[in-house]
ChimeraX commands (.cxc) that place a marker at each C-alpha (Angstrom):
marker #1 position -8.88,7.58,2.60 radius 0.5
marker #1 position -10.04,5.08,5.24 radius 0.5
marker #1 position -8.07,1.33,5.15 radius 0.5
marker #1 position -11.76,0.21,4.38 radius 0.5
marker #1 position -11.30,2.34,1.17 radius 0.5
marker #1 position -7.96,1.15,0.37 radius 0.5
marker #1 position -8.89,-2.30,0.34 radius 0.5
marker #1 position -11.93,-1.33,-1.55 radius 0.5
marker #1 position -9.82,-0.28,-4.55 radius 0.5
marker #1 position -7.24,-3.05,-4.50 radius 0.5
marker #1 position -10.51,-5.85,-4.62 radius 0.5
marker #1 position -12.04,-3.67,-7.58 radius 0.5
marker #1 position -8.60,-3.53,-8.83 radius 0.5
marker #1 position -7.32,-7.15,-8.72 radius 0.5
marker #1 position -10.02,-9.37,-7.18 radius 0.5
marker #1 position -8.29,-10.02,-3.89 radius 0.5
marker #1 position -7.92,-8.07,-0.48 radius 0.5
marker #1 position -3.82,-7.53,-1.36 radius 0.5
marker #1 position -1.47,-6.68,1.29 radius 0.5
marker #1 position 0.31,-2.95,1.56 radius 0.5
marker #1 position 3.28,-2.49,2.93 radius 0.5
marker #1 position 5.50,0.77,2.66 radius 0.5
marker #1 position 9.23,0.56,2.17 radius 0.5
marker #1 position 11.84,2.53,2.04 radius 0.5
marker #1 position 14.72,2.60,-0.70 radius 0.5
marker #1 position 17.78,4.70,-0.61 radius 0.5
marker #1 position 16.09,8.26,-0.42 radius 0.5
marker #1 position 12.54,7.85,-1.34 radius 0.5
marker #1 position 9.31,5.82,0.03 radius 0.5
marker #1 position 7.37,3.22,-1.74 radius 0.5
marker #1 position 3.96,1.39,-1.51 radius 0.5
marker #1 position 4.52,-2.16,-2.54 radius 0.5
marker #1 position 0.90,-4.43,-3.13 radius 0.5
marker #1 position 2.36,-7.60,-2.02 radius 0.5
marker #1 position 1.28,-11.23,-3.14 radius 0.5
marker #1 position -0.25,-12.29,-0.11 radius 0.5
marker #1 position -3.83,-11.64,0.21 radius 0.5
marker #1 position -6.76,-12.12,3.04 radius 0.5
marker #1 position -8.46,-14.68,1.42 radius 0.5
marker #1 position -5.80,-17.37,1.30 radius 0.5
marker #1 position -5.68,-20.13,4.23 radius 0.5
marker #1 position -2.03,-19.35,4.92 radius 0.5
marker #1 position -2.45,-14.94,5.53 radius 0.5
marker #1 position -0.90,-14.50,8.58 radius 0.5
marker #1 position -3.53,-11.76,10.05 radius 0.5
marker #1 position -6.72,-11.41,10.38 radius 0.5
marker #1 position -9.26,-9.52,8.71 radius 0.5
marker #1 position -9.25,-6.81,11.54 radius 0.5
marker #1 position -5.08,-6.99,11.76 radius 0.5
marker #1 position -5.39,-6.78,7.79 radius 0.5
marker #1 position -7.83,-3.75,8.10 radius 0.5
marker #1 position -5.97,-2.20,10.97 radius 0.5
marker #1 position -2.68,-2.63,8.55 radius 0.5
marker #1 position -4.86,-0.81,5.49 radius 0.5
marker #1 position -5.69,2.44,8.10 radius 0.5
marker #1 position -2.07,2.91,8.76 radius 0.5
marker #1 position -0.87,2.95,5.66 radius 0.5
marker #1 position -3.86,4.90,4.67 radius 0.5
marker #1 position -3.60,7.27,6.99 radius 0.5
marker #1 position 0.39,8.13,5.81 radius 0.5
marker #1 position -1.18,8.51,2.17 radius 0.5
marker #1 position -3.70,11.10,3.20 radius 0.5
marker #1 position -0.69,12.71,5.63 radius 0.5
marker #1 position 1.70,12.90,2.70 radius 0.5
marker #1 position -0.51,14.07,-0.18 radius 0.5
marker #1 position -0.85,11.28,-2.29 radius 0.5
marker #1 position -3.89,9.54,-1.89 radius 0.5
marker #1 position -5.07,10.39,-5.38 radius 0.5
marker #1 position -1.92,9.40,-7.05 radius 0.5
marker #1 position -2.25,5.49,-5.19 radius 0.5
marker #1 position -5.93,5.46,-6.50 radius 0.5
marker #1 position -4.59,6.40,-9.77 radius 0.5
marker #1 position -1.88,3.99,-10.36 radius 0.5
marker #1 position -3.52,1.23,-8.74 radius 0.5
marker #1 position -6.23,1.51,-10.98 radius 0.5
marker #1 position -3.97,2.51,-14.27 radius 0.5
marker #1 position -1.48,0.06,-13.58 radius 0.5
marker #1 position -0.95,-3.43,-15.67 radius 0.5
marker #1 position 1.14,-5.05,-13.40 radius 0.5
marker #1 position -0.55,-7.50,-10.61 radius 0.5
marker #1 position 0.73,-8.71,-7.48 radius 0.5
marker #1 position 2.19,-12.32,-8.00 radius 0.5
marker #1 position 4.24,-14.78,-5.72 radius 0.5
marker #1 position 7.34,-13.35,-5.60 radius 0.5
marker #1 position 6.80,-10.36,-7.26 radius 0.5
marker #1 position 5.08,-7.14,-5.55 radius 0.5
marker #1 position 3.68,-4.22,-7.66 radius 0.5
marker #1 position 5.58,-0.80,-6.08 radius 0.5
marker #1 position 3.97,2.24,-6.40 radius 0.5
marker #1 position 6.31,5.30,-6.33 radius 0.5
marker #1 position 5.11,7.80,-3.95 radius 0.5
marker #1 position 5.84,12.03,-5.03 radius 0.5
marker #1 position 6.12,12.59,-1.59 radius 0.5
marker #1 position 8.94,15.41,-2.24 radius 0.5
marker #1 position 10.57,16.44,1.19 radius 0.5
marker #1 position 8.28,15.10,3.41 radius 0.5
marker #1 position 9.96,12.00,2.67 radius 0.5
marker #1 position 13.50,13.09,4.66 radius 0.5
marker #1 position 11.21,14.04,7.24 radius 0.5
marker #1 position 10.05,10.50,7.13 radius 0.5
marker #1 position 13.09,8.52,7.00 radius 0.5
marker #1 position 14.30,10.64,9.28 radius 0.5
marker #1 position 11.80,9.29,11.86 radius 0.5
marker #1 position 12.78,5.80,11.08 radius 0.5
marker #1 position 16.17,5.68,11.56 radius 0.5
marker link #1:1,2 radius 0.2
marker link #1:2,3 radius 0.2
marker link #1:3,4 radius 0.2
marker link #1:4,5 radius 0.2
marker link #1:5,6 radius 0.2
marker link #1:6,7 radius 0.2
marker link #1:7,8 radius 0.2
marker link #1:8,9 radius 0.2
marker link #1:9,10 radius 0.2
marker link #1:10,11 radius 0.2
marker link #1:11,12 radius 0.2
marker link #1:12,13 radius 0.2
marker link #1:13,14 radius 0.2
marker link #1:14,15 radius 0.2
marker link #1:15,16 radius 0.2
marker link #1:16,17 radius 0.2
marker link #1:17,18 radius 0.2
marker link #1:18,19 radius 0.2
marker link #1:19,20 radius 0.2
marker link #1:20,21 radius 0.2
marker link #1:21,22 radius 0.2
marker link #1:22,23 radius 0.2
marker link #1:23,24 radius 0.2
marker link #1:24,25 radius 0.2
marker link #1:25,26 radius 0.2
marker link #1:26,27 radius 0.2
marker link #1:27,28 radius 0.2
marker link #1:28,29 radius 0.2
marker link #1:29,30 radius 0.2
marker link #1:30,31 radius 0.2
marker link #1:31,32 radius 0.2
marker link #1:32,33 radius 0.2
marker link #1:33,34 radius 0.2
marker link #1:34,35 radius 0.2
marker link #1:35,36 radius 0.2
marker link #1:36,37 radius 0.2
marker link #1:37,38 radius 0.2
marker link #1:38,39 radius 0.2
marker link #1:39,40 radius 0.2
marker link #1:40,41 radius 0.2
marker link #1:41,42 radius 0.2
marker link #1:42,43 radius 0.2
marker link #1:43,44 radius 0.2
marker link #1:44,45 radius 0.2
marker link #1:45,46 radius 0.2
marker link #1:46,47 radius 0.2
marker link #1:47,48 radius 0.2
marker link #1:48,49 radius 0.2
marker link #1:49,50 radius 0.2
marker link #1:50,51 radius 0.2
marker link #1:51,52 radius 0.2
marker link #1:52,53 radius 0.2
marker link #1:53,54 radius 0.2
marker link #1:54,55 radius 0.2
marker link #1:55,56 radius 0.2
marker link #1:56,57 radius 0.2
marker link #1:57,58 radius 0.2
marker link #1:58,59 radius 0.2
marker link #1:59,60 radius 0.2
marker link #1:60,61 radius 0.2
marker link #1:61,62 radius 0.2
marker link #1:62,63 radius 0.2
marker link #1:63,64 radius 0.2
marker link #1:64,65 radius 0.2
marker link #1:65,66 radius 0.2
marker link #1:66,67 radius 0.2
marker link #1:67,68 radius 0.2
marker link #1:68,69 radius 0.2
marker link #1:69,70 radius 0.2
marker link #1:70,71 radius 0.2
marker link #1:71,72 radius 0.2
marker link #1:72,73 radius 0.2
marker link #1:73,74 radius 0.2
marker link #1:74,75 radius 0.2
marker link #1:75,76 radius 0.2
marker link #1:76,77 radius 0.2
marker link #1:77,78 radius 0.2
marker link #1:78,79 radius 0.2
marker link #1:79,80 radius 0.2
marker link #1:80,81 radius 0.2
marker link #1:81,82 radius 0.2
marker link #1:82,83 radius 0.2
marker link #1:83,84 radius 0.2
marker link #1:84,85 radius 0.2
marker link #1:85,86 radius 0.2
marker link #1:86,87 radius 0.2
marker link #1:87,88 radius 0.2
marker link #1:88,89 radius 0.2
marker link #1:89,90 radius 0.2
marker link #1:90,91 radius 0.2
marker link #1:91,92 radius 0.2
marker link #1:92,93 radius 0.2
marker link #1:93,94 radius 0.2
marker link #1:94,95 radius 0.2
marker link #1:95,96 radius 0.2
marker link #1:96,97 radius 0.2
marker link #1:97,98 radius 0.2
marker link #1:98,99 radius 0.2
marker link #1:99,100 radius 0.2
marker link #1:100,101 radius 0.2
marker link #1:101,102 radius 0.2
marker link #1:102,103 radius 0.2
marker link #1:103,104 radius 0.2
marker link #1:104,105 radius 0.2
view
């Protein structure tokens, strides 16, 4: 999955280029689709910063094995990114994850 991809399933998905961040909670990772999104006046990055953004984040899916499970829950999911209130997608990551956090610390 490219970040050109990613953003291609979040507009098909909820009509907006969303923001992706990944977080970390206790002992396992998480995708959150924030509330911001490209098209609004006030988005802090540009479209290549936003797209640069996408391929990072893309690029740990496709690392960790889960780039079919995003795809799926984006597009499964009910829930949609409003101010205030991200939609987190839990990532099955299994013990890559330590390996992960590990780096971070």
């Amino acid at each position: 999955m490219t970040g050109a991809e990613l953003r291609q399933i979040i507009v098909a998905k909820w009509g907006f280029s969303y923001d992706i961040q990944l977080r970390r909670l206790k002992d396992r990772i998480i995708a959150q689709v924030m509330w911001r999104y490209l098209e609004q006046a006030s988005f802090p990055l540009s479209e290549a910063e936003y797209l640069d953004r996408l391929g990072v984040v893309a690029t740990y899916f496709s690392d960790w094995g889960v780039t079919e499970q995003v795809k799926e829950f984006i597009q499964t999911t009910k829930s949609k990114p409003r101010l205030g209130k991200a939609v987190n997608i839990p990532l099955a990551i299994g013990d890559r994850s330590l390996e992960w956090l590990l780096d971070q610390a």
